[in-house]
Structures are given as C-alpha cells and as structure tokens.
C-alpha positions as CSV (number, residue, x, y, z in Angstrom):
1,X,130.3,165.9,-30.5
2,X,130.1,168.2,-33.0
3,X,132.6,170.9,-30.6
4,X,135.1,168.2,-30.6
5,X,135.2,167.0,-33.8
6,X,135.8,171.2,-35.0
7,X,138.5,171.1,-32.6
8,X,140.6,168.2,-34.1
9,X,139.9,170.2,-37.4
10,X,137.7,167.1,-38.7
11,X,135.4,168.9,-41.7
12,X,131.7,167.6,-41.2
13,X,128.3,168.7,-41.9
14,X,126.2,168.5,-39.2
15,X,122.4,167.7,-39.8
16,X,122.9,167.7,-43.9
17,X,119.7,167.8,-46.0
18,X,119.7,165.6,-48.7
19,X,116.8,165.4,-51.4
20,X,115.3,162.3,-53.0
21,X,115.1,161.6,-56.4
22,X,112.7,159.2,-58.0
23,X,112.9,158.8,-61.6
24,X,114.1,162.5,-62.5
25,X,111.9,163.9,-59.9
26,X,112.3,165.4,-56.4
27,X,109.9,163.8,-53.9
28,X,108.7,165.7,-51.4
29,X,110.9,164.2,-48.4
30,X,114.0,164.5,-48.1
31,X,117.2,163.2,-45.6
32,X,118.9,165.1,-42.3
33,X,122.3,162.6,-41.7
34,X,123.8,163.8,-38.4
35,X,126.9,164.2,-40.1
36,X,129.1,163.7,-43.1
37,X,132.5,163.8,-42.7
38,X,134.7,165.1,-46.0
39,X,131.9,164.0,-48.2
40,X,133.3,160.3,-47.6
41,X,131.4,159.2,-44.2
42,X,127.8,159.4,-42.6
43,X,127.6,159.4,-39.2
44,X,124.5,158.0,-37.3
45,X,124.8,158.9,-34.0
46,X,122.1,156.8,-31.7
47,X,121.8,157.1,-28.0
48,X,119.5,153.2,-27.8
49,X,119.8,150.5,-25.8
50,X,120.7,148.2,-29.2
51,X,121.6,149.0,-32.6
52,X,118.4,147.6,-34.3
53,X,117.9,146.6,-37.7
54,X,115.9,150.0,-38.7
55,X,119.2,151.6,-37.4
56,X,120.8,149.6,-40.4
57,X,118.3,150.8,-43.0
58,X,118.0,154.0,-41.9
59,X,121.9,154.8,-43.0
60,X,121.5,152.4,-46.1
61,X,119.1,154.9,-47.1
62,X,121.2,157.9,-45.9
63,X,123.8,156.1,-48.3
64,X,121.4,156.2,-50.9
65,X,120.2,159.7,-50.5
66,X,124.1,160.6,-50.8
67,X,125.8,158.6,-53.2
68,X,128.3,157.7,-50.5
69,X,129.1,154.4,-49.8
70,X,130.3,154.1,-46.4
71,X,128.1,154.8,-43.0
72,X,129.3,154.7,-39.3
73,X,126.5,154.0,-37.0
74,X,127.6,154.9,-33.1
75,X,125.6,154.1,-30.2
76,X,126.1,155.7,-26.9
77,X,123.3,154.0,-24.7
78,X,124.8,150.9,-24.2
79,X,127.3,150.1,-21.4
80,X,130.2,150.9,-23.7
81,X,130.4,152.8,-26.8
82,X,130.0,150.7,-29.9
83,X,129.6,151.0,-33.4
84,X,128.3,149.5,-36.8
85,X,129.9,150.1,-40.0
86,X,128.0,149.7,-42.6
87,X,128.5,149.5,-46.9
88,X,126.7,150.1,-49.8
C-alpha cells in the first residue's frame, strides 16, 4: 500500500509514533497509526475477518493520540474490501 499510495503522490506517514499525554505528563506508551495522510486522516489497515468493536476504539484512541478527528479503518480479509469511517 504504502508503494502505491507514493506513486499517486499521496503524502503519508507510515507507522507514525505518537506519545501520550496524561495531565502534563508523557506516559510511557505511546501510538504506531499505519498511516496518516497530510496530517488530516488515520489509516487503520486490518486484514480480519470483521471489523470489531476494538477495531473502533483502537482508532478513537489513535484520534486521541493525534488530535485528528477523522480515522479510516480498511479491512482486507473479508470477501470484498470494506471500510469504517470513523469521527471524533
């Protein structure tokens, strides 16, 4: 994906880190989104056979983590290609 999406010229990020903040203070985990797109869009990618609900939370967070406040989830391991957006 990430071969394809330089080709079309799409900026991204692959596998950004991302640090938590609690109350002023860094924790000591922090966030890998697949991808952010232009600082606009995270990108989930998921190869499952469902999108589950820790799918959903998972991006919230990334969201979170980010300040962004839009997250694509796309699944490749069901018949067809489909996708969750999802808004903070």
């Amino acid at each position: 994906m990430e071969y394809e999406f330089k080709m079309r010229n799409l900026p991204n990020a692959r596998e950004k880190e991302f640090n938590i903040e609690y109350k002023n203070t860094i924790l000591p985990h922090s966030y890998n989104a697949d991808f952010i797109f232009d600082d606009i869009i995270v990108l989930e990618v998921k190869a499952q056979k469902d999108v589950i609900e820790d799918h959903f939370k998972q991006t919230i967070n990334y969201l979170a983590a980010t300040k962004l406040k839009l997250g694509l989830i796309i699944n490749f391991g069901e018949e067809s290609l489909k996708f969750k957006r999802v808004l903070l």
